[in-house]
The first five atom37 places (N, CA, C, CB, O) and aatype in JSON, in Angstrom:
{
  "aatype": [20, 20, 20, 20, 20, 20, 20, 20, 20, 20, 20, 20, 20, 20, 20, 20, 20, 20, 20, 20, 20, 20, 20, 20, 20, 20, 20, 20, 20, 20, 20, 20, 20, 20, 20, 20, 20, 20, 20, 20, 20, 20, 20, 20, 20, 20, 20, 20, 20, 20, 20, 20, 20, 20, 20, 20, 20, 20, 20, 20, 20, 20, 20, 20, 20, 20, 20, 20, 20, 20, 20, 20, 20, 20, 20, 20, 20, 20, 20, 20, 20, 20, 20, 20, 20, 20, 20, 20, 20, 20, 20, 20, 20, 20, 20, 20, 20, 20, 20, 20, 20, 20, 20, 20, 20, 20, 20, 20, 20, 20, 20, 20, 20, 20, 20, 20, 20, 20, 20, 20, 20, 20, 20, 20, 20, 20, 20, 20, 20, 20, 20, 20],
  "atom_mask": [
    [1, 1, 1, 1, 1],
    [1, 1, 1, 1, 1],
    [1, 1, 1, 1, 1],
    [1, 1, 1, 1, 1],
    [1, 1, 1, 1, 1],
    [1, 1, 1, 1, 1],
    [1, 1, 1, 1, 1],
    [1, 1, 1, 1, 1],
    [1, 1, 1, 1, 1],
    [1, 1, 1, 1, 1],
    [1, 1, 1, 1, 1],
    [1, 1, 1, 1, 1],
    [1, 1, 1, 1, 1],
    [1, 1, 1, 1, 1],
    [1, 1, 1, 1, 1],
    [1, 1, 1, 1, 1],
    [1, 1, 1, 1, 1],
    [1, 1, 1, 1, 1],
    [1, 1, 1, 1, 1],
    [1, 1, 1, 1, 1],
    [1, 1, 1, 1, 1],
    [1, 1, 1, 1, 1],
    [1, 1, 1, 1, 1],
    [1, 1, 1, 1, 1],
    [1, 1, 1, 1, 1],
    [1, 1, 1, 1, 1],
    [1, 1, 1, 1, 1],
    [1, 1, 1, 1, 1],
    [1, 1, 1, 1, 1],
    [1, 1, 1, 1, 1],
    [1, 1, 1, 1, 1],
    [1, 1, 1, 1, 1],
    [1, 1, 1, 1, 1],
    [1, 1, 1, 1, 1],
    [1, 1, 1, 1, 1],
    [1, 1, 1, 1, 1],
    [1, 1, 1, 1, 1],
    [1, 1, 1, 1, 1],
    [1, 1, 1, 1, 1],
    [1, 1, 1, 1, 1],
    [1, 1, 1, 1, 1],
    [1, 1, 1, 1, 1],
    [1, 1, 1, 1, 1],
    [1, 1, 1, 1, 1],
    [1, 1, 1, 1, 1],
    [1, 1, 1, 1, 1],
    [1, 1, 1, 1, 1],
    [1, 1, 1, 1, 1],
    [1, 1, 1, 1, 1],
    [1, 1, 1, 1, 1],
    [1, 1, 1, 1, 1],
    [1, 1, 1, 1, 1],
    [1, 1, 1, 1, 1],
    [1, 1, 1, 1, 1],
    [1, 1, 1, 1, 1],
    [1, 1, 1, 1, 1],
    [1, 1, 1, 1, 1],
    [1, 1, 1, 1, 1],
    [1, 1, 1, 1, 1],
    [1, 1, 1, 1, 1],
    [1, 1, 1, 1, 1],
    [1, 1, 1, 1, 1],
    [1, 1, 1, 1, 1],
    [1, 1, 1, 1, 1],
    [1, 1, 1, 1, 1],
    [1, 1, 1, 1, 1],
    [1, 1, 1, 1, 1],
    [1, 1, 1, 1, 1],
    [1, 1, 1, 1, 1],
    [1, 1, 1, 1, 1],
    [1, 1, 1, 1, 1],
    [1, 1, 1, 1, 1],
    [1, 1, 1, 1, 1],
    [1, 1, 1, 1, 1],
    [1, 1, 1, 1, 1],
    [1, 1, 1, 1, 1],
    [1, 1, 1, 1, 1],
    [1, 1, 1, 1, 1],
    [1, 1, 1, 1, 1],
    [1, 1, 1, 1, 1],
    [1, 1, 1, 1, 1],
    [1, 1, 1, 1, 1],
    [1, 1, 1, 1, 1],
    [1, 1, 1, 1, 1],
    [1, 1, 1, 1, 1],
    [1, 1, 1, 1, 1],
    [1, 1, 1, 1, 1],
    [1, 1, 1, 1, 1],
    [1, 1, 1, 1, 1],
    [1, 1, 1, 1, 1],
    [1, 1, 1, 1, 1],
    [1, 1, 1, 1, 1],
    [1, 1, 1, 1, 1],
    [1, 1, 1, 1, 1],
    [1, 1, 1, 1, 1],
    [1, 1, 1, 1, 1],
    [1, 1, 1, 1, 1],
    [1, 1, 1, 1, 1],
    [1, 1, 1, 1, 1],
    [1, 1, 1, 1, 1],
    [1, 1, 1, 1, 1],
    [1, 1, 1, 1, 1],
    [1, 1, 1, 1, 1],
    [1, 1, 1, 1, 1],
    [1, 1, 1, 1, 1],
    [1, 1, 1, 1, 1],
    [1, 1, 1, 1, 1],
    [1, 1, 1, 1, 1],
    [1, 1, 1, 1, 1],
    [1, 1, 1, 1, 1],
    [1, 1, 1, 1, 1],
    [1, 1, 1, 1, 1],
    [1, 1, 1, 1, 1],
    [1, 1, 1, 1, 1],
    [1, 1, 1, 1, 1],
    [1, 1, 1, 1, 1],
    [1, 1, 1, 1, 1],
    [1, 1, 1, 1, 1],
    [1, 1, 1, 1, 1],
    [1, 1, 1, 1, 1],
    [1, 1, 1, 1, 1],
    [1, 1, 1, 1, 1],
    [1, 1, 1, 1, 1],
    [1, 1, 1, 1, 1],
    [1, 1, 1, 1, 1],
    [1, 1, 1, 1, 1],
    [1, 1, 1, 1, 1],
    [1, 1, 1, 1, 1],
    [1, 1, 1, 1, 1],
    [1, 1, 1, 1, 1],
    [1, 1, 1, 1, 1],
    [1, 1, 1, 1, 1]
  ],
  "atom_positions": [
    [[-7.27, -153.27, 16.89], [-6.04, -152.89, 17.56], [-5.16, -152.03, 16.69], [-5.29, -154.12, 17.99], [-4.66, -150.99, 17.12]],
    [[-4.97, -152.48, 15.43], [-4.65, -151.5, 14.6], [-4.51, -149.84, 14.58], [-5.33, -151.79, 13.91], [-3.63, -148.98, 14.61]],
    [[-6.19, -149.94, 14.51], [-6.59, -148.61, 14.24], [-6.18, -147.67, 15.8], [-8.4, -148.67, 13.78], [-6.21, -146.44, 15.92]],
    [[-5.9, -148.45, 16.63], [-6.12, -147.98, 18.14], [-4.04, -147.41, 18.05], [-6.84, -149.84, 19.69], [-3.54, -146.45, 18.62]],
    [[-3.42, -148.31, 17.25], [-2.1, -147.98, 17.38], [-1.98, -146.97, 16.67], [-1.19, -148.88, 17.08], [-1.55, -145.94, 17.19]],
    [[-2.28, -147.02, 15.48], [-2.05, -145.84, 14.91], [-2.41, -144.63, 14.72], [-2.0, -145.96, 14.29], [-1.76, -143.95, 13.93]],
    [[-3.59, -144.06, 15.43], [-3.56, -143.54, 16.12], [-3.18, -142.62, 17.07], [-3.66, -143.87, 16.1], [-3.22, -141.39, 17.12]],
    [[-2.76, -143.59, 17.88], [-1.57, -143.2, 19.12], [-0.35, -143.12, 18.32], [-1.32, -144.46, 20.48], [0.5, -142.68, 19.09]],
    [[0.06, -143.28, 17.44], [1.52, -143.18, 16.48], [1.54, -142.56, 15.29], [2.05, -144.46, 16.05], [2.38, -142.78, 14.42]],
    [[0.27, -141.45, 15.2], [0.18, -140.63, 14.06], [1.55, -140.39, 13.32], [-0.42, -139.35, 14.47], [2.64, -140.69, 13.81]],
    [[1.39, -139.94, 12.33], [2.35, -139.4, 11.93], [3.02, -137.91, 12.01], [2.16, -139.69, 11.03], [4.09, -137.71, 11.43]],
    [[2.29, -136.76, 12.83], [2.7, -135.75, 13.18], [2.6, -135.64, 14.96], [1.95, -134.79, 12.33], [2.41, -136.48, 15.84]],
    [[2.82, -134.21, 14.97], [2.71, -133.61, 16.81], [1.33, -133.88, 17.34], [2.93, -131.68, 17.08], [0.51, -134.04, 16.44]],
    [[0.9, -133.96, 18.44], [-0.07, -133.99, 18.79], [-0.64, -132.82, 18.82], [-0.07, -134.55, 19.63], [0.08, -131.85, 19.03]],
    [[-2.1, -132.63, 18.62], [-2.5, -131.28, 18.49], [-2.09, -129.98, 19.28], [-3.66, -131.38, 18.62], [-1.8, -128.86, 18.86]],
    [[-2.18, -130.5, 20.55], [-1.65, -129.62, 21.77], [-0.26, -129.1, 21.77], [-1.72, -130.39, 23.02], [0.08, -128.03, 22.26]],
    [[0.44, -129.86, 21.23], [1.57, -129.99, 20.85], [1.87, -128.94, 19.73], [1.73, -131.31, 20.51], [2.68, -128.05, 19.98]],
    [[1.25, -128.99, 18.48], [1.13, -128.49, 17.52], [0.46, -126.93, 17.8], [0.46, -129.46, 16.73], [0.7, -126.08, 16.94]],
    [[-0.16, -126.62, 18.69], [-0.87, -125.51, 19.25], [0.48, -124.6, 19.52], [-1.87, -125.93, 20.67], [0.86, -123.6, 18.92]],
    [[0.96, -125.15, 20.4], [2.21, -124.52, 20.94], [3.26, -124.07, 19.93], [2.86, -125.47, 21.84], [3.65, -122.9, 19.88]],
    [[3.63, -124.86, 19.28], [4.7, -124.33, 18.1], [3.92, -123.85, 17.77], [5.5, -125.04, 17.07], [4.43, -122.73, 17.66]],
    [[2.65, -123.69, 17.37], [2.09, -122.62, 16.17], [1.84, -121.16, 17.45], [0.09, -123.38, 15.1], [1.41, -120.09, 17.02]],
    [[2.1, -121.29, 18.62], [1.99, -120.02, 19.22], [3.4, -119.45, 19.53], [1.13, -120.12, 20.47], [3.57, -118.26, 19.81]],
    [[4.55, -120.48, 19.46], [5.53, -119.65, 19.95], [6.37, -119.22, 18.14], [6.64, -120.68, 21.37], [7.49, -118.72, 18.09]],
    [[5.67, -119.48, 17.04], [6.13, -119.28, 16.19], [5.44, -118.02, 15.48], [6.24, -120.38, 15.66], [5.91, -117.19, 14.71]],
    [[4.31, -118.16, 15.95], [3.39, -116.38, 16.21], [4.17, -115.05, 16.75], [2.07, -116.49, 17.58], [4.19, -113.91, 16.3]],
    [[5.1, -115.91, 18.44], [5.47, -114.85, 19.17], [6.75, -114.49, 18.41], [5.62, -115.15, 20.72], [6.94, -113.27, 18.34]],
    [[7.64, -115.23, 17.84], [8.75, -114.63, 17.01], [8.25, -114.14, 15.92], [9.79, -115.51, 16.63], [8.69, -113.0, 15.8]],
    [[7.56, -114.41, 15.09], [7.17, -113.41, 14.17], [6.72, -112.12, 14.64], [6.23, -113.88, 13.42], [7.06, -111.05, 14.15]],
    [[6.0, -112.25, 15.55], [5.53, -110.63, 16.12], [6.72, -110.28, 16.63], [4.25, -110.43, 17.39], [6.52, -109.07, 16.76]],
    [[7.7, -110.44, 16.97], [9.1, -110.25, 17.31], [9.59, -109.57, 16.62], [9.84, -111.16, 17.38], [9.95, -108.43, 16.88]],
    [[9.75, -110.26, 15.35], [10.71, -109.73, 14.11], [9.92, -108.38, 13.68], [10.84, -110.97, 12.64], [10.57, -107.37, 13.42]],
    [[8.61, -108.39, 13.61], [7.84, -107.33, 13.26], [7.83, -106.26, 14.32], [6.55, -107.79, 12.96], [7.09, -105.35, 13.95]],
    [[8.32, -106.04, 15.4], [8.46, -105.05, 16.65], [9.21, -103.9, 16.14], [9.26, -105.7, 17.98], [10.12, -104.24, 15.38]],
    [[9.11, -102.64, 16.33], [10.74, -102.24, 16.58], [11.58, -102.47, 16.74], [11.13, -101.87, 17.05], [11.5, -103.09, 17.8]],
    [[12.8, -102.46, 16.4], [13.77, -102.59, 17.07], [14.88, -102.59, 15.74], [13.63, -103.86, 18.08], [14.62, -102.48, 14.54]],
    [[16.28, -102.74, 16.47], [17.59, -102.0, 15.66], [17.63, -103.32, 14.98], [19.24, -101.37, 16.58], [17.22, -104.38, 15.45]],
    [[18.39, -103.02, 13.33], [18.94, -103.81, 12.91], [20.4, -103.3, 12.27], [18.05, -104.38, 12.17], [20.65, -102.09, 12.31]],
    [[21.3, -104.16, 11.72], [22.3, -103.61, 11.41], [22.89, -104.37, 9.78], [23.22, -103.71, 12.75], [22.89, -105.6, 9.66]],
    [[23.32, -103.52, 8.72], [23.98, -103.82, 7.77], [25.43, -103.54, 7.8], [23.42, -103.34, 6.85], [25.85, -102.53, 8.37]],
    [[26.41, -104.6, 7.05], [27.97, -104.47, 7.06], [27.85, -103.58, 5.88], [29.02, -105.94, 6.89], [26.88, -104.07, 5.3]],
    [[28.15, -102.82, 5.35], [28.39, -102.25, 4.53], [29.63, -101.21, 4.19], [27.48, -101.96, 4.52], [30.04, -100.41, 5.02]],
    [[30.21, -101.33, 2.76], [31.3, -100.41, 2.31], [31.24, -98.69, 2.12], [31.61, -100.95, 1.04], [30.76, -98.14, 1.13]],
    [[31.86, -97.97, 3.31], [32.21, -96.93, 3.15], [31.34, -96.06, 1.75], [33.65, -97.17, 3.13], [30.34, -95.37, 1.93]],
    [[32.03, -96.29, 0.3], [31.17, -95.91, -0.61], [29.93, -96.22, -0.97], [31.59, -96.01, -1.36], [29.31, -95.46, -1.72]],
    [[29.34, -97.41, -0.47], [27.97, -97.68, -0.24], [26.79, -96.86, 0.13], [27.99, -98.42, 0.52], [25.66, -96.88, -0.36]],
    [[27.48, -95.81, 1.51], [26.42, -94.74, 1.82], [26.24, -94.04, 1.19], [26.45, -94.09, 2.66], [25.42, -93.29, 1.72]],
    [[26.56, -93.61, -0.08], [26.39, -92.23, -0.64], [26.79, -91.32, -0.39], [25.59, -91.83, -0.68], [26.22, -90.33, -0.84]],
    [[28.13, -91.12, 0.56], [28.45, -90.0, 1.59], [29.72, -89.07, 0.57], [29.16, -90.83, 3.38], [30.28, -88.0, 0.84]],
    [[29.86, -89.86, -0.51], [30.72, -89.19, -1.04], [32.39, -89.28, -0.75], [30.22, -88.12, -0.8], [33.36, -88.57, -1.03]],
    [[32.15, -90.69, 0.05], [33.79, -90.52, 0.36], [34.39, -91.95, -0.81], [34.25, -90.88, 2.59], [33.8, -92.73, -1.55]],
    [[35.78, -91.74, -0.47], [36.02, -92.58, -1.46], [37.12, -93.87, -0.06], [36.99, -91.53, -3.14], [38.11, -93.54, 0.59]],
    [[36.7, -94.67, -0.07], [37.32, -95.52, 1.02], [36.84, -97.4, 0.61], [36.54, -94.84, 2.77], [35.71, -97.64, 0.19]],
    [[37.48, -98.11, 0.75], [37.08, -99.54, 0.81], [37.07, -100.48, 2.18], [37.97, -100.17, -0.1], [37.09, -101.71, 2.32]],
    [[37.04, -99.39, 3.12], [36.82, -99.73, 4.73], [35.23, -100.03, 4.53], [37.23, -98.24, 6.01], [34.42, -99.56, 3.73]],
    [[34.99, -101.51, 6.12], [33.54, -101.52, 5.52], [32.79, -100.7, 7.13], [32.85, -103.59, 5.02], [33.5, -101.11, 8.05]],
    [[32.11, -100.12, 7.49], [31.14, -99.85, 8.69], [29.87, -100.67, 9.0], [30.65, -98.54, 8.53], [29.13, -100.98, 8.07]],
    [[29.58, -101.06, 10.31], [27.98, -101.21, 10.94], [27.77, -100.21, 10.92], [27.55, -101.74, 12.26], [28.26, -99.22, 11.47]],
    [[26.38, -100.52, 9.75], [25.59, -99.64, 9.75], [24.82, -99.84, 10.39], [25.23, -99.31, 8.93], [24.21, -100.86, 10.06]],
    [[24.2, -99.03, 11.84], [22.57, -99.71, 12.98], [21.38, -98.66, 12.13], [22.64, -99.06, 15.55], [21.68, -97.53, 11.74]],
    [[20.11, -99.22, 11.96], [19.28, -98.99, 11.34], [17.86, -99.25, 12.24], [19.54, -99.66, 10.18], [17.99, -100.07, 13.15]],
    [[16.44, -98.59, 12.08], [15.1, -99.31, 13.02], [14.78, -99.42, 11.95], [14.01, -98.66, 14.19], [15.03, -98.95, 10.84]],
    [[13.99, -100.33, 12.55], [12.71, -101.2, 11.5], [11.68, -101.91, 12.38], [13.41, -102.6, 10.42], [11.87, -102.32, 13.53]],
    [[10.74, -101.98, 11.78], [9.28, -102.39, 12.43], [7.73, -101.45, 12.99], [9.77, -103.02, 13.66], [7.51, -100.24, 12.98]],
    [[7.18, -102.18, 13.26], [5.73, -101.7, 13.02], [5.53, -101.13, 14.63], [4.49, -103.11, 12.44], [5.94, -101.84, 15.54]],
    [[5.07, -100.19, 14.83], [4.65, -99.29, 16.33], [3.05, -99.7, 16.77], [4.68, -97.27, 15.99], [2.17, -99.78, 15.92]],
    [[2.83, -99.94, 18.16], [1.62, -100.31, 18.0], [0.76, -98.88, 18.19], [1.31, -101.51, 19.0], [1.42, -97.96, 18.66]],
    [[0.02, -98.72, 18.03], [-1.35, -97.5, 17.01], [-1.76, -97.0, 19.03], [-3.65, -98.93, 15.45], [-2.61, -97.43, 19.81]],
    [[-0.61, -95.9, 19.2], [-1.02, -94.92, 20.45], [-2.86, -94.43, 20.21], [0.24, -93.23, 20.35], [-3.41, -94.24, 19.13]],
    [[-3.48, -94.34, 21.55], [-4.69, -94.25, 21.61], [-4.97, -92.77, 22.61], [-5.23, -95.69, 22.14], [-5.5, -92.75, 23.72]],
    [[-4.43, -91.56, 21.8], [-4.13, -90.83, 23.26], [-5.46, -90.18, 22.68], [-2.43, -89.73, 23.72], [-6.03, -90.8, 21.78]],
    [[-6.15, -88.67, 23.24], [-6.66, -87.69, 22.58], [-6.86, -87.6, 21.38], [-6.2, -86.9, 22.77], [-7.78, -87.94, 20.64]],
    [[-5.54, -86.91, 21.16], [-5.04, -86.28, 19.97], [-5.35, -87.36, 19.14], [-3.54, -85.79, 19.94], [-6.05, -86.83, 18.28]],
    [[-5.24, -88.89, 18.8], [-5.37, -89.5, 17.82], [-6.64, -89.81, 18.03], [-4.51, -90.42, 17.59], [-7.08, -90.26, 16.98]],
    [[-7.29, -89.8, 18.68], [-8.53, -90.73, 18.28], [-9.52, -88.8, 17.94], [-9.35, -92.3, 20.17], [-10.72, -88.85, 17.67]],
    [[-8.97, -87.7, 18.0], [-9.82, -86.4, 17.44], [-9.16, -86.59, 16.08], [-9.57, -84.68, 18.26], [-9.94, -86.44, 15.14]],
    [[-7.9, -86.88, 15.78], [-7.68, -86.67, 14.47], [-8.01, -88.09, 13.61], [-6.19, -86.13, 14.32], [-8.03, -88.08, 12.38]],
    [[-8.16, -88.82, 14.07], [-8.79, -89.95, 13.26], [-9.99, -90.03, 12.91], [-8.7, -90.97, 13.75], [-10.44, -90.69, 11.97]],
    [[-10.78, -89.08, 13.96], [-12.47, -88.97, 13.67], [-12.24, -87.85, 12.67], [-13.68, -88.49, 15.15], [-12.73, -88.04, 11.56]],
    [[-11.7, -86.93, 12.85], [-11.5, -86.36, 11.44], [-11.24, -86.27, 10.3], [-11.24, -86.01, 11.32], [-11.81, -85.63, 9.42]],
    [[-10.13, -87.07, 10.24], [-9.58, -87.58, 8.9], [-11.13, -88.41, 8.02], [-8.03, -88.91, 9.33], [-11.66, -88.37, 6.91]],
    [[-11.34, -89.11, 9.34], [-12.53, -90.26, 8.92], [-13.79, -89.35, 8.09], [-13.31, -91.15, 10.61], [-14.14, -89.85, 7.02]],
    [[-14.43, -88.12, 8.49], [-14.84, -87.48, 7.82], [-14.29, -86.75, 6.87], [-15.3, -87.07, 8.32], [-15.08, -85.91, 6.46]],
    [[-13.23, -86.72, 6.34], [-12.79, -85.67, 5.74], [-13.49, -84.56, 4.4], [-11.73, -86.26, 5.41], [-13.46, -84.39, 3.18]],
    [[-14.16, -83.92, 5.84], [-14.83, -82.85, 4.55], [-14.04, -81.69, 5.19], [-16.91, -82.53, 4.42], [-14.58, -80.6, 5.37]],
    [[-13.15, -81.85, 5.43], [-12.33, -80.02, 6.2], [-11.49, -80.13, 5.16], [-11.26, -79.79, 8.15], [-10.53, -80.91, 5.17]],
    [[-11.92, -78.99, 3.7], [-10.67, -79.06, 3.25], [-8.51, -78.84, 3.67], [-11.18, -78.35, 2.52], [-7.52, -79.04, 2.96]],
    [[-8.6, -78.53, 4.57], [-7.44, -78.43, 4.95], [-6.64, -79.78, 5.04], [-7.51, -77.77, 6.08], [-5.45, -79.98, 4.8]],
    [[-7.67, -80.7, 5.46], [-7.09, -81.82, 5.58], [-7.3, -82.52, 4.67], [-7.29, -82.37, 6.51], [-7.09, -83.7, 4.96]],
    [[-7.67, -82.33, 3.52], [-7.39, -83.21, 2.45], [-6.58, -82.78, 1.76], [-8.29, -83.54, 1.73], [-6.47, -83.49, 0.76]],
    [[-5.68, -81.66, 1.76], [-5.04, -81.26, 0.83], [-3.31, -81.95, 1.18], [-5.32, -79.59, 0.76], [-2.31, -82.05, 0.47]],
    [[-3.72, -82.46, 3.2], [-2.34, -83.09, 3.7], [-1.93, -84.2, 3.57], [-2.14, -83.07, 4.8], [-2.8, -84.92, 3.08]],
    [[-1.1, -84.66, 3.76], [-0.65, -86.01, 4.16], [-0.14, -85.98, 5.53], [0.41, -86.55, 3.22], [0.86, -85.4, 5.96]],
    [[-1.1, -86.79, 6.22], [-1.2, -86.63, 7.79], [-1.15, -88.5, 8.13], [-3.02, -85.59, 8.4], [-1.8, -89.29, 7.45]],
    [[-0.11, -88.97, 9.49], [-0.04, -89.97, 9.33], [-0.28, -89.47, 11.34], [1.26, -90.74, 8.27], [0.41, -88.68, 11.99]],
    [[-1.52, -90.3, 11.82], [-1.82, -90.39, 12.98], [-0.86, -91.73, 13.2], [-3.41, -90.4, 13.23], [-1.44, -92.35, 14.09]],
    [[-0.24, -92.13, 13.0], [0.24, -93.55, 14.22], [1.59, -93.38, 14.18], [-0.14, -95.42, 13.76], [2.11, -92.72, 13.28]],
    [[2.43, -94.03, 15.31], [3.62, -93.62, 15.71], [4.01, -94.26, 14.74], [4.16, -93.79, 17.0], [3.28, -94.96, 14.05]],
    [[5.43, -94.08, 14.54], [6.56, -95.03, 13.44], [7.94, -95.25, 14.87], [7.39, -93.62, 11.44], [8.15, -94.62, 15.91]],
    [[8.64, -96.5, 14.19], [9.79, -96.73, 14.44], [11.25, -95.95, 13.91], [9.69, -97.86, 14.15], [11.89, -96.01, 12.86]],
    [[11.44, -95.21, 15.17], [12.7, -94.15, 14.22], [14.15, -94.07, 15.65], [11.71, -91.74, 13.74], [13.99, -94.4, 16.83]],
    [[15.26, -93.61, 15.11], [16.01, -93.5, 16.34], [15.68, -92.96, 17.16], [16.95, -93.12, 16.34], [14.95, -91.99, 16.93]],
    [[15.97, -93.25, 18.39], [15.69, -92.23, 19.6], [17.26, -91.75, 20.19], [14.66, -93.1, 20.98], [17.43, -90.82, 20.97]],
    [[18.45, -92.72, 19.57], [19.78, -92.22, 20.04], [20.56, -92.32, 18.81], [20.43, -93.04, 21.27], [19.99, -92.91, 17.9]],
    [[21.61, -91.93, 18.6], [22.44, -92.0, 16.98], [23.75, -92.18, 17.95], [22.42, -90.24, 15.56], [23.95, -91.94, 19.14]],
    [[24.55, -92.72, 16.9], [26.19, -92.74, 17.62], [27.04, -92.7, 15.8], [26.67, -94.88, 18.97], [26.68, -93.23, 14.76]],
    [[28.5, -91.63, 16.19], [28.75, -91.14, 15.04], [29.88, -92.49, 14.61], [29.32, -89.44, 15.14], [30.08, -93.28, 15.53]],
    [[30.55, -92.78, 13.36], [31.03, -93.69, 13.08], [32.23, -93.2, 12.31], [30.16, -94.49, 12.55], [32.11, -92.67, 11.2]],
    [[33.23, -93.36, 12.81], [34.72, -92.71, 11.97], [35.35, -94.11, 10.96], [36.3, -92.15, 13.48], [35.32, -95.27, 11.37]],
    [[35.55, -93.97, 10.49], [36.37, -94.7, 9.01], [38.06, -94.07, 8.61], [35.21, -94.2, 7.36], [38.74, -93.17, 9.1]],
    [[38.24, -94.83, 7.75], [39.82, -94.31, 7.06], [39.8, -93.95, 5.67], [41.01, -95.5, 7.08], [40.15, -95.04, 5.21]],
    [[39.64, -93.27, 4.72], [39.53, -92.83, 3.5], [40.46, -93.99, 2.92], [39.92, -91.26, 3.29], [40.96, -94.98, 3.46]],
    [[40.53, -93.42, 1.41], [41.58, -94.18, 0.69], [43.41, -93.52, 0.72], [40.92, -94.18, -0.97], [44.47, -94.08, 0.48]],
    [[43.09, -92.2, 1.12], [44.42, -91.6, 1.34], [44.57, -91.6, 2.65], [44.64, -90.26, 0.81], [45.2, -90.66, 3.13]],
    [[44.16, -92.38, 3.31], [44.89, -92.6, 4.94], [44.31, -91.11, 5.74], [47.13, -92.64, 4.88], [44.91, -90.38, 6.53]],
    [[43.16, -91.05, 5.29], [42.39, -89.38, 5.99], [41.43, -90.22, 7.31], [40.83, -88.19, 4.36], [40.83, -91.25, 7.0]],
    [[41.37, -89.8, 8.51], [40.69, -90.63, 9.46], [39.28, -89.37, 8.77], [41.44, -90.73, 11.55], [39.53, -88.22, 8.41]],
    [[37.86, -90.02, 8.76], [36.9, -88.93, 8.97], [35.8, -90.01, 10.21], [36.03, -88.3, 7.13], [35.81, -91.16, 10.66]],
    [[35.01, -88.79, 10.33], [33.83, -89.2, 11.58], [32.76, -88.62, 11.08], [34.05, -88.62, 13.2], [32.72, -87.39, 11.04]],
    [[31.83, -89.31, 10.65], [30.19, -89.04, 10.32], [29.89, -88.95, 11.35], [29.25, -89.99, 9.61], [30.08, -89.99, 11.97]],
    [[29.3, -87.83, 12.14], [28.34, -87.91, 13.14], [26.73, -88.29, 12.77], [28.42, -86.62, 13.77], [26.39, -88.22, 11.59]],
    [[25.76, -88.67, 13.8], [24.78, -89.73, 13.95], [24.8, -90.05, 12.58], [23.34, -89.38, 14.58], [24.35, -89.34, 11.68]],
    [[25.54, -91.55, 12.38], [25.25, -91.88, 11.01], [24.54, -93.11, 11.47], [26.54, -92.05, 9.93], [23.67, -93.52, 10.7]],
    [[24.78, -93.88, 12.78], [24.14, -95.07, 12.9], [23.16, -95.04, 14.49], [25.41, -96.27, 12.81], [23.62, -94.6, 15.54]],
    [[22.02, -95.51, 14.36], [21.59, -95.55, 15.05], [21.45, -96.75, 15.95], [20.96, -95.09, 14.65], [21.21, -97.93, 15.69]],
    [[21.79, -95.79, 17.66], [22.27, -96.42, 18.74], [21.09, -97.08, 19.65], [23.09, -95.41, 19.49], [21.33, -98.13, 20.25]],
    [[19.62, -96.37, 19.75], [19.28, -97.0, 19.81], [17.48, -96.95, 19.42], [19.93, -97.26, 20.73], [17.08, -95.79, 19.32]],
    [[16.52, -97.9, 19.23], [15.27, -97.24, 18.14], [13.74, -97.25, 19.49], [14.87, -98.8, 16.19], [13.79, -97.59, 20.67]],
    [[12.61, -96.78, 18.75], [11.92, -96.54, 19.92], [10.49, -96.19, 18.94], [12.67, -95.22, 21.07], [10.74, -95.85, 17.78]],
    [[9.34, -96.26, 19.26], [8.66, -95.91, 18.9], [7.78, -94.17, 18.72], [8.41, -96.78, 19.31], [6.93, -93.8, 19.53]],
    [[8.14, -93.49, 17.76], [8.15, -92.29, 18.22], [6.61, -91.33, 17.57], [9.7, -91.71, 17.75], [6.21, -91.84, 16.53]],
    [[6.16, -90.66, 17.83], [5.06, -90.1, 17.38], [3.63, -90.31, 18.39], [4.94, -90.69, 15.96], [2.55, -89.81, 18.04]]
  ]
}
């Protein structure tokens, strides 16, 4: 009887159980790894922009992995690359798969240290996309 309780009263999830968190903890990680915008608080002199201010801005930024487009064009230049005896193409740096980059920017105005309003145009990006 023992062995029959404990058992039934393991000490963790039940497997099925355990299946599931280990799949919906798959789907947020592939989540975090998607495209998509992220954003840093950051100080005015932080960007490098050359201004002199202690105002801070959202900065919107993309990040993440694009999934590998299968059009023509990539699967001729991948069979090529794959051989690469055309010198032309070894002399490049050629990247067949899309990347994560803005597809919209929005400009971001601040206040200097002498009370100067300025406006960076597309300094932050509005919104990201998989592009290439």
């Amino acid at each position: 009887m023992l062995v029959f309780f404990s058992s039934l009263l393991g000490s963790g999830p039940r497997p099925r159980f355990r299946r599931r968190l280990a799949q919906a903890g798959s789907r947020l990680r592939l989540e975090d790894r998607e495209c998509r915008q992220k954003t840093l608080l950051l100080q005015v002199g932080d960007l490098g922009l050359g201004y002199d201010s202690e105002e801070t801005v959202l900065f919107k930024y993309c990040s993440g992995g694009c999934p590998r487009s299968r059009t023509n064009h990539d699967l001729i230049l991948s069979r090529l690359l794959q051989k690469s005896d055309l010198p032309s193409l070894l002399e490049e740096k050629i990247f067949s798969g899309p990347c994560c980059r803005p597809t919209h920017y929005e400009d971001v105005a601040f206040l200097d240290d002498n009370h100067r309003w300025h406006t960076v145009e597309k300094l932050s990006a509005a919104a990201c996309g998989c592009v290439g």
